[in-house]
C-alpha positions as CSV (number, residue, x, y, z in Angstrom):
1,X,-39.2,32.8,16.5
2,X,-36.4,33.9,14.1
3,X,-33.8,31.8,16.3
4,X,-36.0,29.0,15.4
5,X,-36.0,29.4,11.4
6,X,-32.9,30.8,11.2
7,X,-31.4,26.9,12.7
8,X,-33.4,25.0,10.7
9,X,-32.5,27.0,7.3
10,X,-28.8,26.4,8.4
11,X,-29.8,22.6,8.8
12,X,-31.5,22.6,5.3
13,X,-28.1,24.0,3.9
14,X,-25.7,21.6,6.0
15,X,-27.4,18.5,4.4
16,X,-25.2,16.5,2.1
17,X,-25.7,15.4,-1.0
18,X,-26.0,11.3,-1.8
19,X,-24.2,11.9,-4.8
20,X,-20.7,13.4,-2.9
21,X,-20.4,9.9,-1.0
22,X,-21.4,8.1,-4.2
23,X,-18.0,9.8,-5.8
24,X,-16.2,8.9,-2.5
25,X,-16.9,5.3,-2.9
26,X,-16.0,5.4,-6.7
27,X,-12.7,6.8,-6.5
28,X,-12.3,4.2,-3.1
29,X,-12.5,1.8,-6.0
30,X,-10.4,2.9,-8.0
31,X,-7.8,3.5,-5.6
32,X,-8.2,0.0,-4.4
33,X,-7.3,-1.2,-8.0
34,X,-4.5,0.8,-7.9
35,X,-3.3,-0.3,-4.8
36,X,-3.1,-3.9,-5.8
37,X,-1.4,-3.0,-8.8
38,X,1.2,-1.6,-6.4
39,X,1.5,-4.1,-4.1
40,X,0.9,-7.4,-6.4
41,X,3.3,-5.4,-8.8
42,X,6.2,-4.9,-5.8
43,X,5.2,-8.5,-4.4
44,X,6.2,-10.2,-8.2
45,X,9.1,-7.6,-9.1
46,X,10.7,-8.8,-5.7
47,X,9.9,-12.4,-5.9
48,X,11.1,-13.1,-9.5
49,X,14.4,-11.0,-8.6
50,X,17.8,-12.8,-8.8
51,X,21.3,-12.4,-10.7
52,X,24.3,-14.7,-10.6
53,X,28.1,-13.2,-11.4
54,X,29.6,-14.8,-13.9
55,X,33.2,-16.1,-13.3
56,X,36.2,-17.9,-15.4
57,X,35.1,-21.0,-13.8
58,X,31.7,-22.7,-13.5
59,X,32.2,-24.2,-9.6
60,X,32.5,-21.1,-8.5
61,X,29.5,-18.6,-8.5
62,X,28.0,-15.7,-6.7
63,X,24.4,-16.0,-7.0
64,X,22.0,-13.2,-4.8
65,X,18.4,-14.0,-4.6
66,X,15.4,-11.8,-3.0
67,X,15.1,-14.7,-0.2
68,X,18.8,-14.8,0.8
69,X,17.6,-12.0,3.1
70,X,14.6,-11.9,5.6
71,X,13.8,-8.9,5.3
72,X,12.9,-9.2,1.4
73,X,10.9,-12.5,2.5
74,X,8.9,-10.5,4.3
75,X,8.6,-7.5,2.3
76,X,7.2,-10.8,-0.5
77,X,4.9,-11.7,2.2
78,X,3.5,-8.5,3.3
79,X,2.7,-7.4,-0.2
80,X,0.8,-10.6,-1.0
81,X,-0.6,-10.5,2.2
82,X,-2.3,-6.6,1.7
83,X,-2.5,-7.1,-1.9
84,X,-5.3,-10.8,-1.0
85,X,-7.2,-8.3,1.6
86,X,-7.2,-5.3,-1.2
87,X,-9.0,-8.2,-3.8
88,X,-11.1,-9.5,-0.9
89,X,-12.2,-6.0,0.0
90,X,-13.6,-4.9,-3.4
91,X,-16.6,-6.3,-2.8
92,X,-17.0,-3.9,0.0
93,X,-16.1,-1.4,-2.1
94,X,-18.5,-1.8,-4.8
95,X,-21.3,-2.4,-1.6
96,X,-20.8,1.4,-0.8
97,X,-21.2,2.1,-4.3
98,X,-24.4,0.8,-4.5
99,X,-25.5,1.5,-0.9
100,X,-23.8,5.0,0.3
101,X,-25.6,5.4,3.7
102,X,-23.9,1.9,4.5
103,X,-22.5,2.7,8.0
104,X,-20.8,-0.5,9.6
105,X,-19.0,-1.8,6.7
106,X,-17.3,1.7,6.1
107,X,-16.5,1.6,9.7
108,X,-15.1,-1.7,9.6
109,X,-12.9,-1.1,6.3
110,X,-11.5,1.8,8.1
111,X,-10.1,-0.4,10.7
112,X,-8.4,-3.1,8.3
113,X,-7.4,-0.5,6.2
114,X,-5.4,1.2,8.5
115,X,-3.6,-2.4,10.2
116,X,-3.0,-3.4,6.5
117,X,-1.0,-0.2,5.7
118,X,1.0,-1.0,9.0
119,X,1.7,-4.4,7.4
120,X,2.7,-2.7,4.5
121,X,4.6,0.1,5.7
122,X,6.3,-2.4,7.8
123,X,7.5,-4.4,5.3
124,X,8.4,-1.8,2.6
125,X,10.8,0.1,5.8
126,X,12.3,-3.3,6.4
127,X,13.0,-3.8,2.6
128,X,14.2,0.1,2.3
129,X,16.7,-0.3,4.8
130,X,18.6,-3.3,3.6
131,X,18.2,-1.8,-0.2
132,X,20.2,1.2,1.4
133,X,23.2,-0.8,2.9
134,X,23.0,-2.9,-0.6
135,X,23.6,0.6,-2.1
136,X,25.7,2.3,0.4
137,X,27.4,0.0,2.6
138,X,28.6,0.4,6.5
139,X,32.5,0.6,6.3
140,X,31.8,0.3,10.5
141,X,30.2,-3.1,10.4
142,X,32.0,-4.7,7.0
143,X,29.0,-4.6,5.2
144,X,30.3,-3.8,1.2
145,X,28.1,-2.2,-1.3
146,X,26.8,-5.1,-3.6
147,X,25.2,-3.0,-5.8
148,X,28.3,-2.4,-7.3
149,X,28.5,-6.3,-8.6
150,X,24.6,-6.9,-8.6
151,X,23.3,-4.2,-10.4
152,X,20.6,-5.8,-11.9
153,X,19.6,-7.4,-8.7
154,X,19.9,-4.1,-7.2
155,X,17.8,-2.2,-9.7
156,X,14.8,-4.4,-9.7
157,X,14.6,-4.5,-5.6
158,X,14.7,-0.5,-5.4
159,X,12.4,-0.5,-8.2
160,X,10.3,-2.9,-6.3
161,X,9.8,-0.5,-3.9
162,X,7.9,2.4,-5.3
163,X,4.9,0.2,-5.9
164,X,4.9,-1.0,-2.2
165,X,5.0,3.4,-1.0
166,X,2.7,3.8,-3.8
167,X,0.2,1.4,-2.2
168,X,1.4,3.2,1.1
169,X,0.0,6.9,0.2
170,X,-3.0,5.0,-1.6
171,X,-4.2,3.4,1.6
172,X,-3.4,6.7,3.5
173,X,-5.7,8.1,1.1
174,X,-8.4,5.3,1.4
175,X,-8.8,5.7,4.9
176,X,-9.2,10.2,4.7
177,X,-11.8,9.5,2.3
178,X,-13.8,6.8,4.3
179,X,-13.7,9.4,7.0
180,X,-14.5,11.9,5.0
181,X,-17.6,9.8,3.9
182,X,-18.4,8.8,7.5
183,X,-18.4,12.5,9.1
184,X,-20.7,13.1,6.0
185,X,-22.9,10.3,6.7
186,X,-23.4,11.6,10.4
187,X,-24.1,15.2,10.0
């Protein structure tokens, strides 16, 4: 008999509270705001970057543009890409809000979630390792350090990126707090 009451007092005090996944889902918004900032921020920084040498003559000009290389293409793409699904997923957001035993869409956001930050972290590695030969160089394959004539150019990429691995640790954090709310919702 005192097996009995003892479990079910410990049940009693293992409940949650609605108002804890209520705060989940708030600061889920408000880290999906700052996420696009981030990654519409990166996406526009990148995309708007250029710089052209000037020389004694005007025939002959060095020009270096975010889409003379692939990899900044698809850095540009990826960004827009997760920063659409971040504005497209608000909604969602706002849903658990107002709903917090919502079950199935939390599930489901998890699950985008975590194949948008692949996007993302794949394009933002692919972008990071071309800024570092801009800046470094490989003496063993003839690439020169640009950076040293494009510094402007070379400034706004770099910059470019903290937005993108900003968005990166914000959707790392999105997903541990809709598993945070989902192991709550289940116990």
């Amino acid at each position: 008999m005192k097996a009995t009451m003892s479990e079910s007092s410990e049940l009693k005090s293992s409940k949650t509270k609605p108002g804890v996944n209520r705060g989940l889902s708030i600061l889920d918004f408000i880290l999906r705001l700052a996420a696009i900032v981030g990654t519409l921020g990166s996406a526009i920084a990148m995309g708007t970057t250029n710089q052209t040498l000037p020389f004694v003559t005007q025939f002959i000009q060095f020009r270096a543009e975010y889409n003379d290389i692939p990899m900044f293409t698809f850095f540009v793409v990826a960004n827009a890409i997760v920063s659409g699904y971040l504005v497209l997923s608000l909604p969602f957001s706002i849903f658990h809000i107002l709903r917090n035993r919502a079950h199935g869409t939390r599930v489901l956001l998890v699950f985008l979630d975590g194949g948008m930050m692949a996007l993302l972290t794949s394009g933002a590695s692919a972008a990071a390792a071309i800024v570092y030969l801009a800046h470094k160089g490989n003496a063993k394959t003839n690439w020169l350090a640009v950076c040293q004539q494009f510094n402007s150019f070379c400034e706004r990429i770099s910059g470019s990126l903290i937005g993108s691995f900003a968005a990166i640790i914000l959707f790392l954090v999105m997903i541990f707090l809709s598993g945070v709310a989902l192991s709550r919702r289940r116990q």
